[in-house]
N, C-alpha and C positions, 0 to 999 in steps of 0.2 A: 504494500500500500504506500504512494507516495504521502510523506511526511509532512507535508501541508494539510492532508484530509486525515492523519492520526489525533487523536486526544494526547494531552501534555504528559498523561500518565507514558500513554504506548511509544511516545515519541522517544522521552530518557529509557524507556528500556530497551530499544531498539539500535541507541547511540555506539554500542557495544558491537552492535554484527553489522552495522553500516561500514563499506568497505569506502568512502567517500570520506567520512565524517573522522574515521578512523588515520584514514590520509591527513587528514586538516591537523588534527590531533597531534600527528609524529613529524608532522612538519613544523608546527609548532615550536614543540620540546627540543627540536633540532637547533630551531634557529634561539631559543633562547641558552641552549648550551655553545652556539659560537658566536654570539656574543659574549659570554665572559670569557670567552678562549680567544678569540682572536683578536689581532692587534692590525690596526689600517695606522697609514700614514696621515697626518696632518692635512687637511688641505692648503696648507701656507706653504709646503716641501718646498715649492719653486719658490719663493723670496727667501730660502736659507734655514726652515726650520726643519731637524733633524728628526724629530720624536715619532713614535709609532705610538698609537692610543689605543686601551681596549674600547672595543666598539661601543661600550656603555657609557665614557668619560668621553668620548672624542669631540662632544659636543660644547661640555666643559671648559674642555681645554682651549676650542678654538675660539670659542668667546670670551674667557674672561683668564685663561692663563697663558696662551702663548705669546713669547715676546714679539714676533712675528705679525702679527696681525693688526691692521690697522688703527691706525688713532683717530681718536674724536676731534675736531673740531677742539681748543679749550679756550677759544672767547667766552670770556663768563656772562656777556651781556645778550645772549640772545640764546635761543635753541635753534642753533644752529645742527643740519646732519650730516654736515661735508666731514667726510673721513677718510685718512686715505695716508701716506709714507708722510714721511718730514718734509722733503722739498716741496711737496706739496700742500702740507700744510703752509707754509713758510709764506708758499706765495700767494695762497688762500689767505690768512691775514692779513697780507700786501694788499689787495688787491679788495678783496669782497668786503672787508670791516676794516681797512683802511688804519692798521694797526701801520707805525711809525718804524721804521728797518735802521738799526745800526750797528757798527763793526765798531765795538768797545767791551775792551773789558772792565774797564768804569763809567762812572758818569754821575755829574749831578744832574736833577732831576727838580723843576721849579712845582708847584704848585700854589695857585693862587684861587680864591676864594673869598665870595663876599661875606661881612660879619652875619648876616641874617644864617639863622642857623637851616632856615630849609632851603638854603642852598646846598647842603649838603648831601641831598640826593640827586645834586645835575651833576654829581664831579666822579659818580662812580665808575664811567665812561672813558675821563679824560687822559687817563694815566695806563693805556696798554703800550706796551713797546715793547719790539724784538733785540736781543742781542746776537749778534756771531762772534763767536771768539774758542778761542782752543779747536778750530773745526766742528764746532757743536753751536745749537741756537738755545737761548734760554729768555723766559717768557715774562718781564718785568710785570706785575700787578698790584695798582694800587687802586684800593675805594675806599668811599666814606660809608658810615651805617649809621644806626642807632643801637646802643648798647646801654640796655639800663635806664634809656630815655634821655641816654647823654650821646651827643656827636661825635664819633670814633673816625679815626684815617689808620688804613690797616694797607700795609706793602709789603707783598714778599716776592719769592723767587722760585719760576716753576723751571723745569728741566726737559726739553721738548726732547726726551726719548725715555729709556725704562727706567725702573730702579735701579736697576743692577749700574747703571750708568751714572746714574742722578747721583749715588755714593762716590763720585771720582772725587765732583768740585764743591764748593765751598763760595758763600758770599756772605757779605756783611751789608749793611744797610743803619747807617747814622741820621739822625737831626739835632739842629738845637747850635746853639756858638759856641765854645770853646769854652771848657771849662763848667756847661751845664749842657750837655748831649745824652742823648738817648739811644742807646746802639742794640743791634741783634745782629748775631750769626750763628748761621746752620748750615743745611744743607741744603741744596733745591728742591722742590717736590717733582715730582715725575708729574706730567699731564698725562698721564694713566688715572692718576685719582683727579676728583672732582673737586673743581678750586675754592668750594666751599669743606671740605674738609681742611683747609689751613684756616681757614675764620675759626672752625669750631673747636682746633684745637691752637688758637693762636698762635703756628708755627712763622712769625714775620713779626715786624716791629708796626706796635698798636701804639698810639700818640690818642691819647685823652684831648677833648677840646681845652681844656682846661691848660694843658701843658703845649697844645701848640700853639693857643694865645699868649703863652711866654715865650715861644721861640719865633714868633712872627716879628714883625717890624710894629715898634711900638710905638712909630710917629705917625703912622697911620690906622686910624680904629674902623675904618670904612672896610678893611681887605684882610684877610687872613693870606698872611705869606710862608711859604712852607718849602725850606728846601734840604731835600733829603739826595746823599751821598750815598754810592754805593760801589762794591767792588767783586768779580770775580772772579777765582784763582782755582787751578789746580791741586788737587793735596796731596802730589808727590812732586808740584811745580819746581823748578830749580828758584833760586833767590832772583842770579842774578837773571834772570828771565824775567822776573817778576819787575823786579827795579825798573827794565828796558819799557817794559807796555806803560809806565807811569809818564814817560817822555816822549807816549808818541802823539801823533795829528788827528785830530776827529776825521774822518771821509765819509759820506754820507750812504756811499755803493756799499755793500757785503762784498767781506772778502777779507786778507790781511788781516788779525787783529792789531787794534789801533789806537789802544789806552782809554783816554777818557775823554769825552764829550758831556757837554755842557746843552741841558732839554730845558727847554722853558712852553710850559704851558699855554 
């Protein structure tokens, strides 16, 4: 009797001598036995990733662990879904959000700002910039927030490729005059993580408004002036390598690194 026109009773005791269903059954059991047995390659193999995956993690892997696989986008100010190698991010910044390109491994960096405190959500915008230097790009970010119902300026430093890389170099990042400065150094973050994890773990130098109306220009109460120094260095760098990039010339192209350049807002 076909199995359509059996009762649900006849149908499961039937399941057993169906030579159909019995197929379905051990095909099955087959395929979920090679899955945990066998191992496929990455789909990333051709851009350099070496790994072979059990067929139940591959999926895993290629989304959230291979180093291999594309980057996001990490302009913080949009949901942006352009993803894709570094060059190409690079020039995706350049080019579609019009992020600021330079060949420095320093630079001050101006920011200005009117005293009205809600101004301080036009300025989250104003402070994206690329660095090139050591052959690598790294992602200058600063913004303003609310914190506590007080006006914050929060700048760090991300690492436009992995972790495993992000651990080579090292920056610093100062404000304030001499003698009354405010400094942080660490590491870069990888733009693998989302640039709100350095906010929520304050990994960058936070300036209270409180403390950057002391470090502004105190002859004028109209403007909140702000300028923060920065630097980044290799951390197996030589010195005197280090000394040389202090003395060299802004240029505007990537390319060469080229000390420090002077950004005004």
């Amino acid at each position: 009797m076909p199995p359509n026109v059996r009762c649900s009773t006849c149908k499961t005791m039937a399941l057993n001598d169906c030579r159909v269903c019995k197929l379905e059954r051990e095909s099955l059991a087959l395929e979920k036995k090679a899955s945990k047995s066998s191992k496929l390659p990455c789909k990333y193999m051709s851009v350099g990733c070496p790994m072979t995956i059990p067929f139940y993690l591959k999926w895993d892997h290629e989304t959230y662990i291979c180093d291999f696989r594309p980057y996001k986008c990490p302009y913080a100010m949009s949901c942006c879904s352009a993803h894709g190698d570094i060059p190409f991010l690079v020039a995706h910044l350049r080019d579609a959000h019009m992020v600021d390109m330079y060949s420095a491994s320093s630079f001050n960096r101006h920011y200005v700002e009117s005293s009205d405190p809600l101004e301080v959500i036009k300025a989250t915008s104003l402070m994206l910039s690329v660095f090139h230097c050591f052959g690598q790009y790294f992602f200058l970010h600063f913004e303003s927030f609310y914190l506590g119902g007080e006006p914050v300026y929060f700048a760090f430093l991300r690492f436009m490729g992995n972790h495993s890389e992000a651990s080579n170099y090292s920056y610093s990042l100062e404000v304030g005059p001499k003698g009354h400065t405010q400094t942080f150094e660490g590491i870069p973050q990888s733009i693998r993580d989302w640039h709100m994890e350095a906010r929520d773990t304050f990994d960058g130098l936070i300036i209270y408004r409180k403390d950057a109306l002391s470090y502004s220009d105190k002859d004028n109460k109209k403007e909140l002036k702000l300028r923060i120094t920065g630097k980044i260095w290799e951390n197996q760098q030589n010195n005197s390598n280090d000394d040389d990039d202090e003395d060299g010339l802004f240029e505007s192209s990537m390319g060469t690194n080229v000390g420090c350049v002077d950004i005004s807002s």
